[in-house]
C-alpha positions in Angstrom: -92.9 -33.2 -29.5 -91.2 -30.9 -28.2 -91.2 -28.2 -24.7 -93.0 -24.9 -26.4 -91.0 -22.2 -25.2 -91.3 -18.8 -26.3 -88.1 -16.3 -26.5 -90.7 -13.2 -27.4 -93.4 -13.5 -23.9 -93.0 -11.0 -21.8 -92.0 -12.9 -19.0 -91.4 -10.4 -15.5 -88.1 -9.8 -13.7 -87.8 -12.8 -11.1 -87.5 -11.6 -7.5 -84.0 -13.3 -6.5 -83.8 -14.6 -2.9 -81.7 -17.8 -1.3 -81.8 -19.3 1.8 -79.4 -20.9 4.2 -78.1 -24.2 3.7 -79.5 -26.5 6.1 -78.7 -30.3 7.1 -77.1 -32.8 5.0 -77.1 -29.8 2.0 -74.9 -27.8 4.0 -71.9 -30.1 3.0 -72.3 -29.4 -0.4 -69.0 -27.9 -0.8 -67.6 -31.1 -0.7 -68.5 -31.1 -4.6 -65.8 -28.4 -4.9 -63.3 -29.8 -1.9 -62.8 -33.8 -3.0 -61.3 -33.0 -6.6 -59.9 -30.0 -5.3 -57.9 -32.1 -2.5 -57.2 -35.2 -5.4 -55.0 -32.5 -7.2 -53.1 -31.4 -4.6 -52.2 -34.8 -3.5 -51.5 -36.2 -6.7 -49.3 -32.6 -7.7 -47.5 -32.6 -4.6 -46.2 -36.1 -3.9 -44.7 -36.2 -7.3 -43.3 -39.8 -8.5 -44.2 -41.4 -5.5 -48.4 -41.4 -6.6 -47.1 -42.7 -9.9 -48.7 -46.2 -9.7 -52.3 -45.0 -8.1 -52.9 -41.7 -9.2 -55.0 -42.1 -11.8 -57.0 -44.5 -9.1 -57.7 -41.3 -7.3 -58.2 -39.0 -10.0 -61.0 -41.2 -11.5 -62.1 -41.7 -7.6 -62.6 -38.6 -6.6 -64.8 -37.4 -9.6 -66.5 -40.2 -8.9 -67.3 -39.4 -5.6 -68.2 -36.0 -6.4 -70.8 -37.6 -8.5 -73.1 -39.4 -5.9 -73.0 -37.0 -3.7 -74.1 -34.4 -7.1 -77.0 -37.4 -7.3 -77.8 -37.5 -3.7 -77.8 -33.4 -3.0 -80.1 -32.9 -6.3 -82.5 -35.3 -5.0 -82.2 -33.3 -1.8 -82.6 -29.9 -3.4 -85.9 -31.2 -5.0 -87.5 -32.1 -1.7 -87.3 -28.5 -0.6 -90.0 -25.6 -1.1 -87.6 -23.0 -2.1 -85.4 -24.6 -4.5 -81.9 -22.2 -3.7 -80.1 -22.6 -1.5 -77.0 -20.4 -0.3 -74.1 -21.5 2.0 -71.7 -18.6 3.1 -68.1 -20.3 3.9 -65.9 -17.6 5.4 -65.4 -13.7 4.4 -63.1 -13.7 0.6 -62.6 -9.9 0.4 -63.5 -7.3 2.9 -62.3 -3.9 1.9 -64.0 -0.5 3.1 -67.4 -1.0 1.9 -66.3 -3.5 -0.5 -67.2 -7.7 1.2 -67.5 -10.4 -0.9 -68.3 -13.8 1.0 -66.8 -16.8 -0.2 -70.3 -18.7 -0.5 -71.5 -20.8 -3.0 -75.2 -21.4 -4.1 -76.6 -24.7 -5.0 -79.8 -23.9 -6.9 -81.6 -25.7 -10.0 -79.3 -23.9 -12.6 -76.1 -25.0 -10.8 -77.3 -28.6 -10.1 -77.9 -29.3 -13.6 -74.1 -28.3 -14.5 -72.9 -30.2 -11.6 -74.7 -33.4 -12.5 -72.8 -32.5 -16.1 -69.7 -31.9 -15.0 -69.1 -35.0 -12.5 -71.2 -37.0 -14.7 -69.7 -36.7 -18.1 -66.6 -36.4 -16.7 -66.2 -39.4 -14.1 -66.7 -41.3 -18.1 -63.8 -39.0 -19.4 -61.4 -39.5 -16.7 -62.2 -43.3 -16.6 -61.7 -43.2 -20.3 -58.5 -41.2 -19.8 -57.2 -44.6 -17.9 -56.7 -46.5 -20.5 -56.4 -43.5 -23.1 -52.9 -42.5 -21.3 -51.8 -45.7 -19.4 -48.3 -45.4 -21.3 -47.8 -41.7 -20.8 -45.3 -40.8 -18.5 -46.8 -37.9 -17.3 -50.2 -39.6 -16.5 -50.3 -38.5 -12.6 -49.8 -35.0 -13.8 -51.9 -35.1 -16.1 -55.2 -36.5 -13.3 -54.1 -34.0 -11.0 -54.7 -31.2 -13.9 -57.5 -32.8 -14.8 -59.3 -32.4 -11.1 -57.8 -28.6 -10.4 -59.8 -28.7 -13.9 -63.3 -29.9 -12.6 -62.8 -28.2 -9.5 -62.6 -24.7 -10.9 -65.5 -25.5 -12.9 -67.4 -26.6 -10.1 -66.4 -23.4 -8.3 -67.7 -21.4 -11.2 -70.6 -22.7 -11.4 -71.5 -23.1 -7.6 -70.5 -19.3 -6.6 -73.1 -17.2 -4.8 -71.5 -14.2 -6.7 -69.6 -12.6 -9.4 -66.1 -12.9 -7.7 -66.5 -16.9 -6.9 -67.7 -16.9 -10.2 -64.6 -15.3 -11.5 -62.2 -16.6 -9.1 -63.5 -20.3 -10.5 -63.2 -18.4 -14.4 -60.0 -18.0 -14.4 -58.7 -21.3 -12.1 -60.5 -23.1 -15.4 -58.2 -20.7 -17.8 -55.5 -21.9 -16.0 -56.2 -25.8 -15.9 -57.1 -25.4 -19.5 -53.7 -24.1 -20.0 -51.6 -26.9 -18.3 -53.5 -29.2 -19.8 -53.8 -28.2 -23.7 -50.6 -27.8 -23.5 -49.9 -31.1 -21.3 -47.2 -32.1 -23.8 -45.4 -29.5 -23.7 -42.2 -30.5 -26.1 -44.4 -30.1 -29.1 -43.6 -26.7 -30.0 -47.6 -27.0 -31.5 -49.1 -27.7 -28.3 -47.0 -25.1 -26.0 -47.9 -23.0 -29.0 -51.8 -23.7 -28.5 -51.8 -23.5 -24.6 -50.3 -19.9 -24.8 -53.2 -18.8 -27.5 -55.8 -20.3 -25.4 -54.6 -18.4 -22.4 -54.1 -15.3 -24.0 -57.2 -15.2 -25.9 -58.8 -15.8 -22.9 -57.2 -13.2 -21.5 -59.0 -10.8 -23.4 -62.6 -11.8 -22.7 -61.6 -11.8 -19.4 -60.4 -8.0 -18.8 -63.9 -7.6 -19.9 -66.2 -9.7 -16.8 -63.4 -8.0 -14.5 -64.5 -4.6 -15.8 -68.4 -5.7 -15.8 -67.8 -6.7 -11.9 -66.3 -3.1 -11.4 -69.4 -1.5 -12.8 -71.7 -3.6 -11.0 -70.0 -2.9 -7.7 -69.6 1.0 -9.2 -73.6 1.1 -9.6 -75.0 -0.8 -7.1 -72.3 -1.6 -4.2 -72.4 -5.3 -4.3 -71.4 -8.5 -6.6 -73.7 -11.1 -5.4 -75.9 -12.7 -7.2 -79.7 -12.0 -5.4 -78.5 -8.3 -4.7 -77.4 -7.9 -8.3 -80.3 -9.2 -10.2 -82.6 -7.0 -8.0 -80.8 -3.9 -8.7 -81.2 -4.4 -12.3 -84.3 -2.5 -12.6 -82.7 0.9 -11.1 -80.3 1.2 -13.7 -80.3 3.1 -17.0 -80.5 1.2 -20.2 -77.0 2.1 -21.0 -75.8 0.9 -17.9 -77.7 -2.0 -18.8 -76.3 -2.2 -22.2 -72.5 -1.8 -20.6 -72.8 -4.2 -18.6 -74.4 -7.1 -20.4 -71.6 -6.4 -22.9 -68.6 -6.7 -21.0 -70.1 -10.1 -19.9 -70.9 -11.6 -23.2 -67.1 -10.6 -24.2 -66.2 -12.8 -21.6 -68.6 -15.2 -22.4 -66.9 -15.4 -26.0 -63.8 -16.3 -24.8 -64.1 -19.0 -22.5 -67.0 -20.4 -25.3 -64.7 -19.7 -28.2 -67.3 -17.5 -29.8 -66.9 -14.9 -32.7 -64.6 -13.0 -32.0 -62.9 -15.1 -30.0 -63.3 -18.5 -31.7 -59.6 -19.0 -32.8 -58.2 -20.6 -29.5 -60.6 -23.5 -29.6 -59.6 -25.5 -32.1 -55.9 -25.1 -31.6 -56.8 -26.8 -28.1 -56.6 -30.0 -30.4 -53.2 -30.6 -29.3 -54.3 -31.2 -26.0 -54.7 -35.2 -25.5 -58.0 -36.6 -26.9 -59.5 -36.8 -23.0 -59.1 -33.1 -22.3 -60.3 -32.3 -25.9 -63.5 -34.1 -25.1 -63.8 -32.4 -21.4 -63.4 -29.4 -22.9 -65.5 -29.3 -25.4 -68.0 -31.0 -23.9 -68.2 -31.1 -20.2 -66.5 -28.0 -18.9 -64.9 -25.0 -20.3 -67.3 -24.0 -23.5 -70.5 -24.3 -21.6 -68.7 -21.4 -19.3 -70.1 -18.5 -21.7 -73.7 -20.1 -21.5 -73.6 -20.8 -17.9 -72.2 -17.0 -17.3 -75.4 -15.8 -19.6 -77.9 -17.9 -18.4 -77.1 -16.9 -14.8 -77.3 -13.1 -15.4 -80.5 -13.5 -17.4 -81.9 -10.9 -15.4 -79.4 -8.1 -16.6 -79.4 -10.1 -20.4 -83.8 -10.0 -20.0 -83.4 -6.1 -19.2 -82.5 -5.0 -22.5 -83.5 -6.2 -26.1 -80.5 -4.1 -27.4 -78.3 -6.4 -25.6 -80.6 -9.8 -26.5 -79.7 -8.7 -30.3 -76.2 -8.9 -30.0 -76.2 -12.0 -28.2 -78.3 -13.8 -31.1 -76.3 -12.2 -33.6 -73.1 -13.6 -32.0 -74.5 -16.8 -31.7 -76.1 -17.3 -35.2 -72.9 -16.0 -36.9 -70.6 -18.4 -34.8 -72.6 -21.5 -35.6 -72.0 -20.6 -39.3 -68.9 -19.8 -39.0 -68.2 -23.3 -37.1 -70.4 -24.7 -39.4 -68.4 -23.7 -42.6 -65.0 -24.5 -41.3 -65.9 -27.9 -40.2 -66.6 -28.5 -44.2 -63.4 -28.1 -45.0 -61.3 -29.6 -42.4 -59.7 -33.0 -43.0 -58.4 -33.7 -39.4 -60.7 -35.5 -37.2 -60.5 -33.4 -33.9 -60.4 -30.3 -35.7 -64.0 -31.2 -37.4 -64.9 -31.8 -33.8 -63.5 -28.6 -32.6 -65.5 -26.6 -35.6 -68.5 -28.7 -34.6 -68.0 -27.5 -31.0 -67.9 -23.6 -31.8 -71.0 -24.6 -34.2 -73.0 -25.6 -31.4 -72.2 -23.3 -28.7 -73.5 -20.8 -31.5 -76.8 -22.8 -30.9 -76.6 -22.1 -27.3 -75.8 -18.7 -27.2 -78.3 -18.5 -30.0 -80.9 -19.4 -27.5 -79.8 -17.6 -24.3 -80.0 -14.4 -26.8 -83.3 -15.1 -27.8 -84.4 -14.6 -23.9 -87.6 -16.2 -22.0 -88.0 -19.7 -21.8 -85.3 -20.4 -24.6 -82.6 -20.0 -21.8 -83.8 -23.3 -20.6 -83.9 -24.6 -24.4 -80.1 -23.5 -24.3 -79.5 -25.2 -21.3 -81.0 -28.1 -22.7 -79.4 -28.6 -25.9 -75.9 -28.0 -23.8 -76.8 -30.9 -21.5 -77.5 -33.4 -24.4 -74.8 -31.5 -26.3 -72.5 -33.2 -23.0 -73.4 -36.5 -24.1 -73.1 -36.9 -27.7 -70.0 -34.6 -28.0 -68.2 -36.4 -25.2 -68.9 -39.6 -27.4 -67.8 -38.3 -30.8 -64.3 -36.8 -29.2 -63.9 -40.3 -27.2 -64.4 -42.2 -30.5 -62.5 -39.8 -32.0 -59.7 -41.1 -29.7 -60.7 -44.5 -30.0 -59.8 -44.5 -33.7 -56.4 -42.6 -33.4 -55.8 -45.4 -30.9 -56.7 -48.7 -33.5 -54.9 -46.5 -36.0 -51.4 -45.3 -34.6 -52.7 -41.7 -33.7 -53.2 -40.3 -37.1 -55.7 -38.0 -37.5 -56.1 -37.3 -41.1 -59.6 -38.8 -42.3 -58.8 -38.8 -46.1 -56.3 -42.1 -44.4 -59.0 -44.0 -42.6 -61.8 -45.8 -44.2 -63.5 -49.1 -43.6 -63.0 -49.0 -40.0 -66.6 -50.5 -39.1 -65.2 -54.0 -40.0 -62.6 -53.7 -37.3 -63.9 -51.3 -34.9 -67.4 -52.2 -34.2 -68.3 -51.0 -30.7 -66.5 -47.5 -31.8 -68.6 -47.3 -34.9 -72.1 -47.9 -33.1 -71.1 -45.9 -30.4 -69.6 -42.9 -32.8 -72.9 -43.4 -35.3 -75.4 -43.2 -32.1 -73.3 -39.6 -31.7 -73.6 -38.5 -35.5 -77.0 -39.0 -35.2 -77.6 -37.2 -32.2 -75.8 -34.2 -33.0 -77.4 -33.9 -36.9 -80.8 -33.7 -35.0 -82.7 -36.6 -36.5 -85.6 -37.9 -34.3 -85.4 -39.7 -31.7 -82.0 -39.2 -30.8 -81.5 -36.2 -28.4 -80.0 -33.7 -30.6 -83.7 -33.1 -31.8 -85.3 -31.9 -29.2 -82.7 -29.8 -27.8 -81.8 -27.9 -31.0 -84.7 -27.6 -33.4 -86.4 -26.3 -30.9 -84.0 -23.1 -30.3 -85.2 -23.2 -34.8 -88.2 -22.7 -33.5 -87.8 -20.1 -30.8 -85.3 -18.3 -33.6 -88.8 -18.2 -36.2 -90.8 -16.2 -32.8 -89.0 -13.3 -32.3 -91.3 -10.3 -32.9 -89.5 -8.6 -35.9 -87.7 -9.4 -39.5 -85.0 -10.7 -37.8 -86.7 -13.8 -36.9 -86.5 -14.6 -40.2 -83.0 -14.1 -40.4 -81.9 -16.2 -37.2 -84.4 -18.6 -38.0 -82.8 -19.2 -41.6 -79.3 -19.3 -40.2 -80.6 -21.6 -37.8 -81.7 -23.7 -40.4 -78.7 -23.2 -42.7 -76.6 -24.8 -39.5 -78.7 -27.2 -39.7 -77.8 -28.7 -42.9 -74.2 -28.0 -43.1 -74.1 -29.4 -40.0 -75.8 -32.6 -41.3 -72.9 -32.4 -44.7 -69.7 -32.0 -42.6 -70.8 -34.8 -39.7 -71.6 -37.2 -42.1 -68.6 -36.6 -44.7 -66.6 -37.1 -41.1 -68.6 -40.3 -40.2 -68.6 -41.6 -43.7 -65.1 -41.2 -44.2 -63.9 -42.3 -41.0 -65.5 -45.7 -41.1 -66.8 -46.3 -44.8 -65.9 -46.5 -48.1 -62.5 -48.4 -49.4 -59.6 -48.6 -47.2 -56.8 -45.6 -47.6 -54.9 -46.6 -44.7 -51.2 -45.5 -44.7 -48.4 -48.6 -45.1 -47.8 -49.0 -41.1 -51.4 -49.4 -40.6 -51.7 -53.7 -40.9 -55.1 -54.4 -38.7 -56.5 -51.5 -36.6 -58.1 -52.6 -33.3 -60.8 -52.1 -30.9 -60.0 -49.7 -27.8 -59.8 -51.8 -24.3 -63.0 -51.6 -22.2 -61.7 -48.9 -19.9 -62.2 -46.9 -23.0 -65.1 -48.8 -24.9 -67.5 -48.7 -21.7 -67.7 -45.1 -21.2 -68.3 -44.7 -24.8 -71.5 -47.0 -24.6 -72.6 -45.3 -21.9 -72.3 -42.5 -23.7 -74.2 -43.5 -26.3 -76.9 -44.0 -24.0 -77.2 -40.5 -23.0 -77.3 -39.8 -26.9 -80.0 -41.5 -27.6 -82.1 -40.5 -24.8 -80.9 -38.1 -22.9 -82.5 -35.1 -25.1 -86.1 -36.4 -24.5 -85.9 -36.9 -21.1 -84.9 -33.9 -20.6 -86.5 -31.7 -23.0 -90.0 -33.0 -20.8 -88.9 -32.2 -17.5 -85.5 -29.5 -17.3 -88.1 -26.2 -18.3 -90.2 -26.9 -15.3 -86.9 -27.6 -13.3 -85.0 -24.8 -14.3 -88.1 -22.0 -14.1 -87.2 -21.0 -10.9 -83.8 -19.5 -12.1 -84.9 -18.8 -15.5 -88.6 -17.6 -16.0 -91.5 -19.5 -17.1 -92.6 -20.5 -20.5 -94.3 -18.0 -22.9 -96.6 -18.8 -26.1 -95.9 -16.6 -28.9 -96.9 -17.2 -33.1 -94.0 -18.0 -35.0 -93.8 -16.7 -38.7 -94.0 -20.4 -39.5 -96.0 -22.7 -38.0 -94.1 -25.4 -35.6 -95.1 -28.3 -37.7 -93.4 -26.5 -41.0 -90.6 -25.5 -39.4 -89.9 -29.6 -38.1 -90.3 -30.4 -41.5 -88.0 -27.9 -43.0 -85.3 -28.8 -39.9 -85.3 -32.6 -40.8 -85.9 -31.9 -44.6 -82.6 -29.8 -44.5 -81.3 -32.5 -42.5 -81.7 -34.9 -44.3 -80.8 -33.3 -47.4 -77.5 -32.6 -46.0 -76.8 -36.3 -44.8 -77.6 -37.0 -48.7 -75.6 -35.0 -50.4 -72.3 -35.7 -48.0 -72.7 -39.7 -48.7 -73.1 -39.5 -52.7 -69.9 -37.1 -52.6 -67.9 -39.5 -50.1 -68.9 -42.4 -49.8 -66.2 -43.6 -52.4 -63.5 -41.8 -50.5 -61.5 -38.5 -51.3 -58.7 -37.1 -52.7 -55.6 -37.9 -50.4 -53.9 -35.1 -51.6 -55.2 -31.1 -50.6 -57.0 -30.3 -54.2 -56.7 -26.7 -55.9 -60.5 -25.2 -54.5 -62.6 -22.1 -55.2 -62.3 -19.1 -52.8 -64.8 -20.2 -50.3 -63.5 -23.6 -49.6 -59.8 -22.1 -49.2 -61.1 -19.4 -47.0 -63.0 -22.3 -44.9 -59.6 -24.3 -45.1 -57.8 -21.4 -43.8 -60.2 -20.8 -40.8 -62.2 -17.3 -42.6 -58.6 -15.8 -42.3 -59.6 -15.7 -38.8 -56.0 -16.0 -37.6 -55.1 -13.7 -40.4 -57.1 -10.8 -39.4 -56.1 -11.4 -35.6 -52.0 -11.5 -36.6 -52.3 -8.6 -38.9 -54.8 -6.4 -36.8 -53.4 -7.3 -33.4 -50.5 -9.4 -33.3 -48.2 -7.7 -35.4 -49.2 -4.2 -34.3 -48.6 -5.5 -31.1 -45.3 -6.9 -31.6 -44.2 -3.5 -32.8 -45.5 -1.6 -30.4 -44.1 -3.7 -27.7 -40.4 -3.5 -29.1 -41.0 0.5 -29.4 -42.0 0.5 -25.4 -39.0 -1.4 -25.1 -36.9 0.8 -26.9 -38.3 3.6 -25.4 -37.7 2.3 -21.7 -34.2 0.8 -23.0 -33.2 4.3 -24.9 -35.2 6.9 -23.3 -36.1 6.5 -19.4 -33.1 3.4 -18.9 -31.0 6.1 -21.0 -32.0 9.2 -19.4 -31.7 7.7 -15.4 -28.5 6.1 -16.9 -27.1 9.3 -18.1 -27.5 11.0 -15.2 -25.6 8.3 -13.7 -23.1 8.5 -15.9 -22.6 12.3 -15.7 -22.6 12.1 -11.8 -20.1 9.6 -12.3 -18.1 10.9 -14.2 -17.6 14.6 -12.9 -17.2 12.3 -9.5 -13.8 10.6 -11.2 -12.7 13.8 -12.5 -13.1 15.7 -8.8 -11.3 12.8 -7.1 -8.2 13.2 -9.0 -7.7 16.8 -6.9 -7.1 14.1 -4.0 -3.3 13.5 -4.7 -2.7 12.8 -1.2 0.3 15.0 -1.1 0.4 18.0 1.9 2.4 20.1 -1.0 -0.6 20.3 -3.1 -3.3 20.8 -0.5 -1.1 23.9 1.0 -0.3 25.1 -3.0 -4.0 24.4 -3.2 -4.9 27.1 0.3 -2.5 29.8 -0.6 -4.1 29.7 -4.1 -7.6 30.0 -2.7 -6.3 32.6 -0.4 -4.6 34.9 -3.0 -7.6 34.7 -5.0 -9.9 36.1 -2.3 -7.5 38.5 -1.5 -7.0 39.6 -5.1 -11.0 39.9 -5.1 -11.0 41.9 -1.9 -8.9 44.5 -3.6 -10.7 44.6 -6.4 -13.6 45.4 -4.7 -11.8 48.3 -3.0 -10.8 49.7 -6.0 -13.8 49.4 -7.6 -13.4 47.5 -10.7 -16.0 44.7 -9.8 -18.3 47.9 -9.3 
């Protein structure tokens, strides 16, 4: 039922080459060039793209699209299926030369097809979304510098374009979470994103200084190859300077915090965000170095432990939260947790990763839209303990949002089953007791998963009516908004499938091949046990909700005030490194103010000073200056007679 790949097969180093670019596929920076170009325009004209702007925006995405369509079919009519263009010469420094190429191989196609796919629906969705915000031209032309970095970063022949793209998506992410800005909450969000961010990425800059360090080179083929000549620490180094990257941009443990603050962003870039774009980075940046991630099981380790502690970590939070973006967000850290789950586990379960974050595209993309659609029928609250019985009003929403649910719970046939039970199943093969251990966390997400979605779906759109008094008859979004979220839906149902039977054998080239290996469980038990859990989950959150909830926060037991408090997550962050921080940054300034300011200005003082003091001999007056000469004179004279005489002897 599902592609049998095997995280424990020895699968052997892949010998990295590209070649040129030739014909029609040599344009294929256009991807990177249309969006790109949309954002200057609509940035630098101002007022005056007011009234079309978001005709471009949507436009060029869109363009960027067919041509993702038409170079993929391209790419797959060719032998070697890389393919490198080299644009112009970035950085060329001593021995130091980075090109400014970009590669267009099976990896990178997949996440363009992604990117200009699911988001052409989230910028046409984004139409209607903010046709009465002032700031909608802005907020298109942030929106492509947005899908342009991420097209950059994932279309890089090497570490630089890759990073150069890394932090032009940092940036857009910034400007756009914190889009409105005179909500001291979002300007408040933007600035943690950025500065979390900020962290993981001192730690890819430092990884592309080692790599150049050890092998005299950043790019990709040259890189990969090298691998092999390195020591395991080296290795070890490395690979974990790029996962702390990775955490950042994916909003993985410990770096998780940002991501769900990115809620105050408008609904669109919550849903490009999470879905699309920025939080498949991490993956993307791991399953592109698998090589160096392949070369030690030290490193492997870490990644699986990062991933299977994030998804419960997401997974736990999301319980407990009452707004419905933030159960989104949660949701989102949750399943990257997956992914990196499986880009730890190695072998052919970087493709399963890849797979899950494809269909993970579609089905989140639908549940943040819907999520929109709802605040939009229901004067932009958020708080689900307010909505209930929207099916009755909102009918297309409802499908379209239960299509999602279903997807992302994992219940056959939707797609969310055969992209993530079967990273369960690669979690149960690993060669040690700690297959066990992933396997059960795996299967622990599972469920809670299954709890916290449904409580969310359940609530939102069942049960009695809790609406507050200004709510009188919530409505159906317009199509600009309804379409994208059928279309959507589409990709949730069958998206997973499709591509569970054909992206291994597309991405093996980049990836490795598949592997066979015995799991401690056999497949079939551990399908049973994934949908049993599943299932049980579903249960349990419809008996407790399907009456409603309290509308008021209730008195709770440790756990679920820890999980309402984010694990003191921002707790341990504030009183480990912001307040330390804080302090040491006003004793610097103290010091510069007090010490070096005081000790240059001091000097300055004393200089100027004595100075006044030695001008006031200038009176100006020839009766002074001549008392002043016969002074000196009678003093050197007095001294010349005293050296005569002997008493300075």
């Amino acid at each position: 039922m599902h592609a049998n790949l095997s995280n424990a097969a020895a699968v052997p180093a892949l010998a990295v080459d590209y070649v040129p670019a030739e014909g029609f596929l040599s344009s294929f920076w256009l991807l990177i060039a249309i969006p790109l170009a949309s954002a200057a325009i609509l940035l630098l004209l101002g007022k005056r793209a007011d009234k079309w702007g978001h005709v471009l925006g949507v436009g060029s995405i869109a363009v960027s699209f067919v041509l993702a369509l038409t170079y993929f079919f391209q790419l797959r009519g060719l032998d070697n299926k890389s393919v490198e263009l080299k644009l112009f010469d970035f950085i060329s420094v001593g021995s130091f030369h980075v090109d400014f190429g970009l590669l267009f191989d099976p990896l990178s196609a997949v996440f363009v097809l992604l990117i200009t796919g699911v988001g052409s629906l989230i910028h046409l969705y984004a139409v209607g979304y903010m046709e009465h915000d002032p700031g909608r031209r802005k907020f298109f032309g942030y929106f492509n510098l947005f899908a342009a970095a991420m097209l950059l970063l994932v279309l890089g022949n090497n570490f630089v374009m890759l990073y150069f793209g890394w932090e032009g998506v940092g940036l857009a992410s910034y400007l756009l979470i914190a889009f409105w800005s005179d909500r001291p909450s979002a300007a408040t969000a933007g600035k943690k994103a950025f500065l979390m961010n900020r962290v993981g990425d001192a730690g890819f800059a430092i990884a592309i200084f080692l790599m150049f360090q050890q092998l005299g080179t950043v790019n990709y083929a040259d890189v990969f190859n090298g691998v092999g000549s390195l020591s395991s620490g080296v290795v070890l180094m490395m690979g974990l300077l790029l996962l702390l990257g990775a955490t950042g941009k994916s909003g993985q443990f410990p770096l998780q915090a940002w991501l769900p603050d990115a809620m105050e962003g408008p609904t669109p870039v919550s849903a490009l965000i999470h879905a699309a774009t920025m939080v498949t980075a991490g993956v993307y940046l791991i399953a592109r170095s698998n090589p160096i991630f392949s070369a030690n099981l030290t490193l492997q380790t870490v990644v699986v432990s990062v991933g299977a502690l994030t998804l419960l970590i997401g997974c736990i939070i999301g319980c407990a939260k009452d707004d419905i973006k933030r159960v989104l967000a949660w949701s989102t850290v949750s399943q990257i947790g997956y992914m990196f789950l499986g880009v730890g586990l190695g072998g052919g379960a970087y493709a399963l990763a890849i797979i899950h974050l494809l269909a993970h595209g579609f089905f989140k993309a639908g549940l943040f839209l819907g999520a929109g659609s709802v605040m939009h029928g229901m004067h932009e609250q958020t708080d689900i303990r307010r909505f209930g019985g929207l099916w009755r009003y909102m009918k297309i929403t409802w499908a379209t949002f239960g299509l999602a649910w279903l997807a992302i719970i994992g219940l056959p046939p939707l797609s969310g089953y055969f992209t993530k039970e079967p990273i369960i199943v690669a979690a149960f093969e690993r060669d040690d007791w700690t297959a066990w251990l992933f396997g059960t966390a795996a299967l622990l997400g599972a469920a809670l998963t299954a709890f916290y979605m449904t409580r969310l779906f359940v609530l939102t759109f069942h049960g009695p009516k809790r609406w507050t008094e200004e709510i009188d008859h919530p409505h159906e979004s317009p199509p600009v908004m309804t379409v994208p979220l059928v279309l959507l839906a589409v990709g949730s149902v069958g998206a997973g499938a499709l591509m569970a039977s054909s992206v291994p054998d597309w991405l093996t080239p980049v990836l490795g091949g598949r592997g066979e290996h015995e799991a401690v469980l056999s497949h079939n038990v551990i399908t049973i046990l994934s949908i049993a859990v599943t299932v049980l989950g579903v249960g349990l959150a419809y008996a407790l909700f399907r009456n409603g909830t309290a509308l008021q926060e209730q008195p709770a037991g440790p756990v679920v005030m820890a999980a309402r408090r984010n694990l003191y997550a921002d707790a341990f962050n504030e009183a480990v490194f912001e307040k330390p921080g804080i302090f040491l940054t006003r004793a610097l300034v103290f010091l510069d103010n007090r010490g070096i300011d005081g000790l240059v200005n001091g000097l300055a003082a004393a200089v100027g000073g004595g100075s006044s003091r030695l001008r006031r001999l200038q009176t100006g007056f020839v009766r002074s200056y001549a008392m002043s000469m016969l002074t000196g004179a009678l003093l050197v004279v007095a001294a010349f007679l005293a050296l005569q005489l002997g008493w300075l002897a």
